[in-house]
C-alpha positions as CSV (number, residue, x, y, z in Angstrom):
1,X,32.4,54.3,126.0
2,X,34.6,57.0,125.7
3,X,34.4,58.1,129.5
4,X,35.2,54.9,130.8
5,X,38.3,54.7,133.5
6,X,40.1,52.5,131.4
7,X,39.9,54.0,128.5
8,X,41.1,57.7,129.9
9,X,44.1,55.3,131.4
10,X,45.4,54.6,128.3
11,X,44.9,57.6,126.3
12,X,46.8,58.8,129.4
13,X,49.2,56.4,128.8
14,X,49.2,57.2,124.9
15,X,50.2,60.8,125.5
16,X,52.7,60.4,128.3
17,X,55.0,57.7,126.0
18,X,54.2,59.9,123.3
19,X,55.2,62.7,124.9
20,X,58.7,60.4,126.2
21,X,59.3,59.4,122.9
22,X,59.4,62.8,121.7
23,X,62.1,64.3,124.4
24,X,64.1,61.1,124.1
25,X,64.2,61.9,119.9
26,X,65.2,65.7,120.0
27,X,67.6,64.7,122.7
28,X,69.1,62.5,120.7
29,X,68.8,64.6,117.9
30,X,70.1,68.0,119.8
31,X,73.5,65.4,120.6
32,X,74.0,64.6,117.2
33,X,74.0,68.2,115.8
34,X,76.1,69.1,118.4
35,X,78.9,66.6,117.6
36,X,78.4,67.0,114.0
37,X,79.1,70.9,114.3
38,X,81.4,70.3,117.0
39,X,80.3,73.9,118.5
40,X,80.7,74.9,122.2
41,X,77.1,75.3,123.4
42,X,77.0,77.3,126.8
43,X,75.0,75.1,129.6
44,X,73.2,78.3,130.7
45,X,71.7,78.8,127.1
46,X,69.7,75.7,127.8
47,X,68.2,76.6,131.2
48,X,64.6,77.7,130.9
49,X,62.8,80.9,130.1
50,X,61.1,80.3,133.6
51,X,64.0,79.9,135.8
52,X,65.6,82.9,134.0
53,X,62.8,84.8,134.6
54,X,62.6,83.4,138.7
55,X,65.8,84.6,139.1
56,X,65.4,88.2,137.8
57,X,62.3,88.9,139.8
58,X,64.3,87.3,142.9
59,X,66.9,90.0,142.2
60,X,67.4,93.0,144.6
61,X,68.8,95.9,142.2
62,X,65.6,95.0,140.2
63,X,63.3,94.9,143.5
64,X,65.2,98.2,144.1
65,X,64.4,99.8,140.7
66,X,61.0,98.8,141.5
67,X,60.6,100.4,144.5
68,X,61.9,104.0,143.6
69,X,59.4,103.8,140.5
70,X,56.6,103.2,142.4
71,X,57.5,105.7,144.9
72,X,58.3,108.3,141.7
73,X,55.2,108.0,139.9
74,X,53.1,107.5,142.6
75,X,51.6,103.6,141.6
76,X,51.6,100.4,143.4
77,X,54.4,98.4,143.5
78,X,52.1,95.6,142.2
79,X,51.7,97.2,139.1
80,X,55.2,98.2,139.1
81,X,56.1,94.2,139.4
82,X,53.9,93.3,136.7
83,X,55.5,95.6,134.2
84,X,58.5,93.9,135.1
85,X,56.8,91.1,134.1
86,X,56.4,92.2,130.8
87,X,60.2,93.4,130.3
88,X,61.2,90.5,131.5
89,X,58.7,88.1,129.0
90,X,59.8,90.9,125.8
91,X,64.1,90.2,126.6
92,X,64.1,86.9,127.8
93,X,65.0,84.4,124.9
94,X,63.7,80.4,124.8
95,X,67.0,78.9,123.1
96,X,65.9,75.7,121.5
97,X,69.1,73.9,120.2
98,X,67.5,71.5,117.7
99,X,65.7,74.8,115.9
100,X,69.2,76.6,115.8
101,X,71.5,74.0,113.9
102,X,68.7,72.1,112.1
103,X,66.7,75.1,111.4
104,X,69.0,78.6,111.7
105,X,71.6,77.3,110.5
106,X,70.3,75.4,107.5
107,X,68.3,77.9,106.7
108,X,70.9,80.8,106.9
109,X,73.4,78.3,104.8
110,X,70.9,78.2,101.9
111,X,69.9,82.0,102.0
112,X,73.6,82.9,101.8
113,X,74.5,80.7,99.3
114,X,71.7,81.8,97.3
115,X,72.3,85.4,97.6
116,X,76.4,85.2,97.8
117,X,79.8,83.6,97.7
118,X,80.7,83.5,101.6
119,X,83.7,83.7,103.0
120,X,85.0,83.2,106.2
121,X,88.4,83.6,107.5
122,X,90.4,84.3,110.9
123,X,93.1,86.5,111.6
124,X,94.6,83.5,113.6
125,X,92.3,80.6,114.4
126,X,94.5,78.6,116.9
127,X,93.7,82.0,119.3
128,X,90.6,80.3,120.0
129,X,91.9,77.6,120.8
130,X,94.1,79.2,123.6
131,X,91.2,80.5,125.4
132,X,90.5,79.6,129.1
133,X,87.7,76.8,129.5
134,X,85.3,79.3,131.4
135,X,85.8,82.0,129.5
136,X,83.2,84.8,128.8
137,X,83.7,85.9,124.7
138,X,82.0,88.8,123.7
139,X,82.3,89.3,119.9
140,X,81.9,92.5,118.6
141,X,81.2,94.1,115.1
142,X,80.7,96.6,112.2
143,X,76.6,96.9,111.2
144,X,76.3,96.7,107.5
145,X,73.3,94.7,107.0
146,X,70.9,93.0,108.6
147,X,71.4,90.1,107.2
148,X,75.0,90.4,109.6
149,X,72.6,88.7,112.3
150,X,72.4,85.6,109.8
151,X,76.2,85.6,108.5
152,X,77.6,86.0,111.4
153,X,75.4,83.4,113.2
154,X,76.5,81.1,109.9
155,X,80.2,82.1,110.6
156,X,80.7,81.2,114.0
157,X,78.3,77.7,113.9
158,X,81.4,75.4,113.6
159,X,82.6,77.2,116.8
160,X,79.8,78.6,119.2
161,X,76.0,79.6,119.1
162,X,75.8,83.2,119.5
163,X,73.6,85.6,121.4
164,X,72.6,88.9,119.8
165,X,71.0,91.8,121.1
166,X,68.0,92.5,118.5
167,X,66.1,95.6,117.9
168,X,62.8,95.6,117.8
169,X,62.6,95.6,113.7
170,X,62.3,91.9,114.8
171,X,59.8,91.8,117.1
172,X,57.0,90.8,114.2
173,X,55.7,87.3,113.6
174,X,57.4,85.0,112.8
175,X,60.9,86.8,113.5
176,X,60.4,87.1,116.9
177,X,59.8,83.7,117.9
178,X,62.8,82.8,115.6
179,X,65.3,85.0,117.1
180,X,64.4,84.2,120.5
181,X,64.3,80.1,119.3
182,X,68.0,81.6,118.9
183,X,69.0,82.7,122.0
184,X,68.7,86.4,120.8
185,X,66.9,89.0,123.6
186,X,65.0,92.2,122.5
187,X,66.0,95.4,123.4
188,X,63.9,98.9,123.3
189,X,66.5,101.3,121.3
190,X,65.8,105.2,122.6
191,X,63.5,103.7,125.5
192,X,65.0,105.7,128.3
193,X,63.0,104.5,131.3
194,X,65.7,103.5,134.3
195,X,63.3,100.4,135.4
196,X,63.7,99.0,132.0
197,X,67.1,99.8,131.7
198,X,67.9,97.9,134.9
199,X,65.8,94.3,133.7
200,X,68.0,94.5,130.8
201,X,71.3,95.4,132.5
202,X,70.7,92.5,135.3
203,X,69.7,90.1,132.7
204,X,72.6,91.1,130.6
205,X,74.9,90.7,133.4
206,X,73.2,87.4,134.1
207,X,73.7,85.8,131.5
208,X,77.6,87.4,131.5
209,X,78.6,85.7,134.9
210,X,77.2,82.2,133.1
211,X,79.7,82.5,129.7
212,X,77.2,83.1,127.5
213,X,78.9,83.9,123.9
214,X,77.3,87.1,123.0
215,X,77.6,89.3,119.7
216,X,77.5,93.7,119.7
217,X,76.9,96.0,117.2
218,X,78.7,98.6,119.0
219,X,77.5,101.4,116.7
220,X,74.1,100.6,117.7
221,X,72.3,100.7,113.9
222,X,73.2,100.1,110.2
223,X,75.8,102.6,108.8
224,X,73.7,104.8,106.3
225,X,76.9,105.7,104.6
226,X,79.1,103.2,104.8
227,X,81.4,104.4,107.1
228,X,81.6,103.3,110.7
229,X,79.6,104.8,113.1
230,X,81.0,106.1,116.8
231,X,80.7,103.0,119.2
232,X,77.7,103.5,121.5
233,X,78.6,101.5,125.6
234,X,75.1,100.8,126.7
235,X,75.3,96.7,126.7
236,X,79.1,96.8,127.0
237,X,79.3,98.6,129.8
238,X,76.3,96.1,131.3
239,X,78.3,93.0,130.1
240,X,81.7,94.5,132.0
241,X,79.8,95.3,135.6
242,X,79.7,91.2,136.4
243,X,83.9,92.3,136.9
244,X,82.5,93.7,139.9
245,X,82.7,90.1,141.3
246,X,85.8,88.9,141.7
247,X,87.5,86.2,139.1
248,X,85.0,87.5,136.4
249,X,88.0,90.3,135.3
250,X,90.4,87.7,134.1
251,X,87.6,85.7,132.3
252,X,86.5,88.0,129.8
253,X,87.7,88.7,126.1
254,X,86.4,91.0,123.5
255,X,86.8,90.1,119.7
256,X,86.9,91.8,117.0
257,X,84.4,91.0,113.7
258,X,84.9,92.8,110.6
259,X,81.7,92.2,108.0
260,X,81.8,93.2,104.4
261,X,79.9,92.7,101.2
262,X,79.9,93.4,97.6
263,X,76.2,94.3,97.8
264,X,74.3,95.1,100.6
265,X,70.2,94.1,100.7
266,X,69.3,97.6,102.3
267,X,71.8,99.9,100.4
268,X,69.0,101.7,98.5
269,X,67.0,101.9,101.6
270,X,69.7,103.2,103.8
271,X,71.1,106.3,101.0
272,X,67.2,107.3,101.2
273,X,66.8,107.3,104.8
274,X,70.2,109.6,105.0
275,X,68.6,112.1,102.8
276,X,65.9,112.4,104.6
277,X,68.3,113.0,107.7
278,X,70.1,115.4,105.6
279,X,66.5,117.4,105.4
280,X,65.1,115.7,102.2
281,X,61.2,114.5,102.3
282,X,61.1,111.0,103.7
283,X,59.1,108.1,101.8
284,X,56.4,107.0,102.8
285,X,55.7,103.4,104.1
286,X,53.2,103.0,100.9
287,X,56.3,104.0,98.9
288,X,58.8,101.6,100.6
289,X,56.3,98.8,100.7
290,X,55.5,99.4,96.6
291,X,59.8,99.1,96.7
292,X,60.1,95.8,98.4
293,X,57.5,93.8,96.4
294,X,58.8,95.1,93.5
295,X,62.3,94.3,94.3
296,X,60.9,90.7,95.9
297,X,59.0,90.5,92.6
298,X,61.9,91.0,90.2
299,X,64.3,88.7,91.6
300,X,61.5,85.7,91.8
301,X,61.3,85.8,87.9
302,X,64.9,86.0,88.2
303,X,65.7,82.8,89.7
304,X,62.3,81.2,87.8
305,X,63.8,82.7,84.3
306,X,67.6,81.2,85.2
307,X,69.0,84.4,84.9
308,X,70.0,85.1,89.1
309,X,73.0,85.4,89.9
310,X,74.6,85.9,93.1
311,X,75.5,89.5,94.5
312,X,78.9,88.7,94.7
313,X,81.0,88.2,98.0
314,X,79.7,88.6,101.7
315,X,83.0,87.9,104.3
316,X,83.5,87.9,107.3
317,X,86.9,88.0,109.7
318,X,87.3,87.0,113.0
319,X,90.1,88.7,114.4
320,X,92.2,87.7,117.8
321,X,90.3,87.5,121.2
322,X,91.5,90.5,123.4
323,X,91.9,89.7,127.0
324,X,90.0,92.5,129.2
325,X,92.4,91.7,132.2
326,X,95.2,94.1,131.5
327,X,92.8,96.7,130.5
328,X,91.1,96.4,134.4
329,X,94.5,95.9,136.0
330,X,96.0,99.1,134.3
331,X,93.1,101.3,135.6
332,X,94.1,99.8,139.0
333,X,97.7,100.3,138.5
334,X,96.6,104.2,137.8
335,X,94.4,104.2,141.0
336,X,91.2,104.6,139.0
337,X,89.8,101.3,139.6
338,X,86.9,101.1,136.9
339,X,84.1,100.7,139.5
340,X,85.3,103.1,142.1
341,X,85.2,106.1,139.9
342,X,82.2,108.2,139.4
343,X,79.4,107.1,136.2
344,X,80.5,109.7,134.2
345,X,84.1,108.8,134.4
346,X,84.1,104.9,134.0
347,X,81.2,105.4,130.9
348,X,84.5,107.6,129.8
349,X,86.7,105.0,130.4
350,X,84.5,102.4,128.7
351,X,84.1,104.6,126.3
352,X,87.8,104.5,125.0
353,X,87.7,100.7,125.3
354,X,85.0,100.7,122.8
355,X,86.7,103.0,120.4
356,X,90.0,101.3,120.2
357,X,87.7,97.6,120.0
358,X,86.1,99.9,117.0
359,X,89.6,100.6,115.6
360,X,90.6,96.8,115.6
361,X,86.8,95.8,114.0
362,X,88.1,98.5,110.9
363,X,91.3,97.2,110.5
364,X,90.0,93.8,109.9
365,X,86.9,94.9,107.7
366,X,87.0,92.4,104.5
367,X,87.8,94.2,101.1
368,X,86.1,92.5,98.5
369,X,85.6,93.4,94.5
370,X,82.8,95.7,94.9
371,X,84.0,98.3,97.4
372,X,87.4,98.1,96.2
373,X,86.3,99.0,92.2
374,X,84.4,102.0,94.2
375,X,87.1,103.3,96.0
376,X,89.5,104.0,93.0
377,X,86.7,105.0,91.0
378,X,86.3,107.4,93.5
379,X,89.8,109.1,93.6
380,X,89.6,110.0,89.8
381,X,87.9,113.9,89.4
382,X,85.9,112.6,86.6
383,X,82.9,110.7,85.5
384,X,84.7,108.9,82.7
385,X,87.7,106.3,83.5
386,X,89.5,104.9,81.3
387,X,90.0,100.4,81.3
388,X,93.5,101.1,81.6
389,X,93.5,104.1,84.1
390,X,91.2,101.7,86.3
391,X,92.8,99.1,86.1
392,X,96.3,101.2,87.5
393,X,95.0,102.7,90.2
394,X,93.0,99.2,91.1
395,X,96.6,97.8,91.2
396,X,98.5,100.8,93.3
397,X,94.9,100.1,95.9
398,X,96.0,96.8,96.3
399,X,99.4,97.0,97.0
400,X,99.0,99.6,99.7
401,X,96.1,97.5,101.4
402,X,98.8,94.5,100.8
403,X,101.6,96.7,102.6
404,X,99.5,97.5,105.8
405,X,98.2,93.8,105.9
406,X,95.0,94.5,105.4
407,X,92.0,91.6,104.8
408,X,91.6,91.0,101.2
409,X,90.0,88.6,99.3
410,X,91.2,86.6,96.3
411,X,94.7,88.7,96.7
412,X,96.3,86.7,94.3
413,X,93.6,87.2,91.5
414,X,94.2,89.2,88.0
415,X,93.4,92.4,88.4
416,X,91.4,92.3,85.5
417,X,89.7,89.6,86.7
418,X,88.6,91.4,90.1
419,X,87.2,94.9,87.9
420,X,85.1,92.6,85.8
421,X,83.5,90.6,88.6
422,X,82.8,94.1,89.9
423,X,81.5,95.4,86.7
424,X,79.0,92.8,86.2
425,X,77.0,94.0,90.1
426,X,77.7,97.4,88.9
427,X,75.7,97.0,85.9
428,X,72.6,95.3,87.0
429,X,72.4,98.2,89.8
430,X,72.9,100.4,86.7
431,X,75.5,102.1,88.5
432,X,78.3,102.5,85.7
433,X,78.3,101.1,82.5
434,X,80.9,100.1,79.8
435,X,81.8,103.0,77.2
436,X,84.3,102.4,74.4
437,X,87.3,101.9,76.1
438,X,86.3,103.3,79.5
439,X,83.7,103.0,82.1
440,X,81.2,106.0,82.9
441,X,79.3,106.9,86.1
442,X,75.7,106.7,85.5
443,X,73.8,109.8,87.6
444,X,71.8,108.1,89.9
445,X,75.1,105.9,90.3
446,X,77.6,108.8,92.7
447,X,75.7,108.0,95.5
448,X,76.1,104.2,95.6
449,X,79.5,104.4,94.4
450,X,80.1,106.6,97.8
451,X,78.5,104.3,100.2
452,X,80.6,100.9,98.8
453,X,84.1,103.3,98.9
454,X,83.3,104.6,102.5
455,X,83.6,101.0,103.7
456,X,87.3,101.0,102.7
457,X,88.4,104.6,102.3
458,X,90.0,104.3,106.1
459,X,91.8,101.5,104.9
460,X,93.7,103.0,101.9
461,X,96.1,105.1,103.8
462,X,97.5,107.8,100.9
463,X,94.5,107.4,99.1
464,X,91.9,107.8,101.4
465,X,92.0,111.7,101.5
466,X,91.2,111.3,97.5
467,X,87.7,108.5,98.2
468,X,86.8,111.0,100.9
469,X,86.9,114.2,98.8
470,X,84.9,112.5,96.4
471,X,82.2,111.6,98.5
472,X,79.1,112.8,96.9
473,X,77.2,111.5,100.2
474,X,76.2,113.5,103.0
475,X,77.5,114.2,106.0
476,X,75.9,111.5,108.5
477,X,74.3,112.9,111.7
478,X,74.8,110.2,114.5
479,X,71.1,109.2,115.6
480,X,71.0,107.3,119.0
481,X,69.5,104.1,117.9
């Protein structure tokens, strides 16, 4: 019965308006999430994994690569092909609209709002609104957390959906098929091979030339001390070869992202993995693991007991798009046209681009409670501070971040106000605690007191010199990540 033409036509026929039915509902669906965001979606996001992948093997730098690696090492070009292949199946996203606003987005809105108070503010939004149609936006920004990935993502929804470059901490089930549901592509950090390195240059160039919105972490891993790290070039300068072509120049803009918040997830994590670069004996994955389920343990009879509460303020700002332009018609102007001087000049070059885009990502770094509590605790030579002593130099912190216009949140708040929203995340990471009339540094708490005050202390102008002597962190080795 079940064999019979007729009924194989109609289970055929089942399937295909099934199958219709379905496509015509997440179509619909995909149209109404984006009007309701009202987010610029890039049309090349939407093209498929396959085509992407077509055109990268169809591309001659890559056929070129593949040709001196074969002849190098001695293998068939075959082989050679089919490991481009693989590089090509491990960077190449699948964005899925539909699982990025209904799904990332939902779900990042209810992590966040569980874990913080999130703000989100522009230096000045109607920048945005000035840009050229076609424009290629590269956003780029400090590494606190990785939970950035999320807040970011969260921050910029009403406005565009964002491609990152992901590490392979990701690259585990189900992250991996998230991210890359995303539009995110994996990258090997510290993988030095030059075929691999040209599949991800091309790809990142192809994506470039098609205006895909992408997001950097220019210092290339999470700041173990708080303190920004030295940009690193590598996707930047891949990103900036499509000016090669010309119109490209005129169509690309950097912007700057400052992240802060009053408690990051890893902060524990990070202080013990910058001992252990400092010389000190490293955990041991049995150790971390025992850390995280006791941590994940703790907090779920938290919020089951009604006793969570949030870790304070995560913010982000979105400072002014930069237009590349005059930076690429300057180096002409000076006869060193970027890509007619020698690699090691224009990764110079680029180089100083990415610094000074570093400089404008710290002067827009967020300064909420936390940090700024740190950072005079910090300039006092003592363990012990008095309420009133705090509460002084709090105030003279403030004014000078005021004077040089720098981001801070709830400006206009009592002073006292801002120490004991502080206070309270201070005392559940039994960092200080309230003494008499004073507050007192707890021993374990110098080194977490360090890290939230580096995130600042270039901020503070006069007082900086004082946060930084006081550092009881350190000194960070830069580790290519």
């Amino acid at each position: 019965m079940f064999s019979s033409p007729l009924t194989i036509v109609i289970a055929a026929a089942v399937l295909l308006a099934g199958w219709l039915y379905w496509r015509y509902f997440t179509r619909r669906a995909a149209i109404r999430v984006v009007r309701r965001f009202r987010a610029r979606i890039d049309r090349f996001k939407l093209t498929s994994k396959k085509y992407i992948a077509e055109s990268l093997l169809g591309d001659e730098p890559i056929a070129s690569a593949v040709r001196e690696h074969a002849k190098l090492h001695g293998i068939a070009e075959a082989d050679v092909w089919r490991t481009v292949r693989v590089y090509i199946n491990e960077i190449v996203p699948a964005f899925n609209l539909l699982a990025y606003y209904q799904v990332g987005i939902a779900a990042s809105r209810i992590l966040l709002n569980l874990f913080y108070r999130v703000n989100v503010s522009y230096v000045r939004r109607e920048s945005f609104e000035e840009l050229p149609r076609e424009s290629i936006v590269i956003y780029l920004m400090n590494h606190r957390s990785n939970a950035d990935y999320v807040l970011a993502g969260y921050a910029l929804a009403g406005q565009v959906a964002i491609s990152y470059a992901v590490g392979e901490w990701a690259r585990v089930f189900p992250l991996e098929y998230l991210f890359k549901s995303f539009g995110s592509y994996f990258i090997r950090r510290r993988f030095r091979e030059p075929l691999y390195h040209t599949v991800l240059e091309r790809y990142v160039q192809l994506v470039t030339r098609n205006s895909v919105t992408q997001g950097i972490f220019p210092e290339g891993g999470l700041s173990r001390d708080g303190k920004l790290r030295p940009a690193k070039i590598g996707l930047l300068d891949y990103a900036l070869g499509v000016a090669r072509e010309p119109g490209f120049a005129a169509r690309m803009f950097l912007v700057p992202v400052g992240i802060n918040f009053d408690r990051v997830l890893e902060d524990r994590s990070l202080l013990q993995e910058l001992r252990a670069d400092a010389g000190n004996a490293r955990g041991n994955r049995l150790t971390q693991l025992r850390v995280v389920l006791g941590y994940a343990a703790w907090n779920t009879g938290r919020l089951l007991s009604r006793t969570w509460k949030r870790y304070g303020e995560a913010a982000v700002v979105i400072g002014e798009p930069v237009a590349l332009e005059p930076w690429f018609a300057g180096l002409e102007r000076e006869g060193r046209g970027l890509f007619t001087l020698p690699r090691p000049e224009r990764l110079g070059v680029i180089q100083s681009l990415a610094d000074d885009a570093m400089r404008r990502v710290g002067e827009i770094i967020p300064v909420t409670p936390v940090p700024l509590t740190c950072a005079a605790i910090q300039t006092f030579d003592a363990d012990f501070i008095s309420r009133a002593q705090l509460l002084e130099r709090m105030s003279e912190l403030r004014d000078s971040l005021a004077h040089h216009g720098r981001q801070l949140l709830n400006a206009d708040e009592e002073i006292g106000d801002t120490l004991d929203r502080a206070y309270l995340l201070l005392r559940l990471r039994r960092v200080v605690s309230r003494e008499g009339a004073g507050y007192l540094v707890l021993p374990r708490g110098r080194e977490l007191i360090s890290y939230y005050a580096n995130s600042i202390a270039h901020l503070l102008g006069e007082f900086e010199s004082a946060v930084r002597v006081r550092d009881a962190l350190p000194v960070h080795a830069v580790i290519d990540l």
